[in-house]
N, C-alpha and C positions, 0 to 999 in steps of 0.2 A: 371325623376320626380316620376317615379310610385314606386325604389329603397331607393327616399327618404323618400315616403308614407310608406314606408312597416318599414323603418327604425324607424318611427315615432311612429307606430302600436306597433310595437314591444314592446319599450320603454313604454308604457301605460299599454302594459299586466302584463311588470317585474313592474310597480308601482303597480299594483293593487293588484298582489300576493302577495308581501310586505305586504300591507296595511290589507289585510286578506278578499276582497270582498267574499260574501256570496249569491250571489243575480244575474242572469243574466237574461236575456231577449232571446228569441226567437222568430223570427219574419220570414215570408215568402213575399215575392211581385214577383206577376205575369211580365214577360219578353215576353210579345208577338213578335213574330219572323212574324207572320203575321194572322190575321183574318181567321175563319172559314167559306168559304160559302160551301164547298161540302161536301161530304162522309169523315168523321172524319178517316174512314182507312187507307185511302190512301195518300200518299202525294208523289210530285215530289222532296221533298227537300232532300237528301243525307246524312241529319247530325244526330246530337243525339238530335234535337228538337222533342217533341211529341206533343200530344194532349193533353190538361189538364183544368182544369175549376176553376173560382178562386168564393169561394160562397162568400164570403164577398162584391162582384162588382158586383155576378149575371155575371159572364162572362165566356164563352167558347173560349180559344185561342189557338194554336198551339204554341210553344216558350219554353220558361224554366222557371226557379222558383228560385231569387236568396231565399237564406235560409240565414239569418246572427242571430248570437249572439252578444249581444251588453249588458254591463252593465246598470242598471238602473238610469248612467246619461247618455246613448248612446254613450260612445264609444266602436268599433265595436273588437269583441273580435276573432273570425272568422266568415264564411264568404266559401258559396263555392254555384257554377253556377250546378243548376240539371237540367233533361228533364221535360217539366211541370207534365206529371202522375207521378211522385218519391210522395211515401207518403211522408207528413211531416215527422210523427216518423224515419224514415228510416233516409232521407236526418238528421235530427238531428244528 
């Protein structure tokens, strides 16, 4: 399924090259992996999740940040999973 989505993805990007899009979108949403109750340093979990805070929700989470580019009718143009602290600019 997910071979056929990407196949799908694909196909939208070669139309939209064609077409001569001018215009994308960039967006962030918060991936909480789990709630903050302790000391923001430390964590028992092993991965590349961190700590990070999303202001738009007023929220503090531990987790990651999906980041996607999506044309301005939303479909999604890439697309990639960061640790929540990644700046924006950077992850772009």
């Amino acid at each position: 399924m997910d071979g056929m989505l990407e196949k799908l993805r694909r196909s939208w990007v070669e139309q939209l090259v064609e077409e001569g899009e001018k215009y994308f979108l960039l967006d962030t949403k918060p991936l909480p992996v789990l709630g903050l109750k302790r000391d923001k340093r430390r964590s028992d979990n092993a991965c590349s999740a961190a700590p990070g805070r999303c202001a738009a929700r007023e929220m503090h989470y531990f987790g990651y940040k999906l980041v996607m580019l999506s044309t301005w009718n939303g479909i999604p143009i890439a697309y990639d999973l960061v640790p929540a602290n990644t700046d924006e600019r950077v992850a772009a």
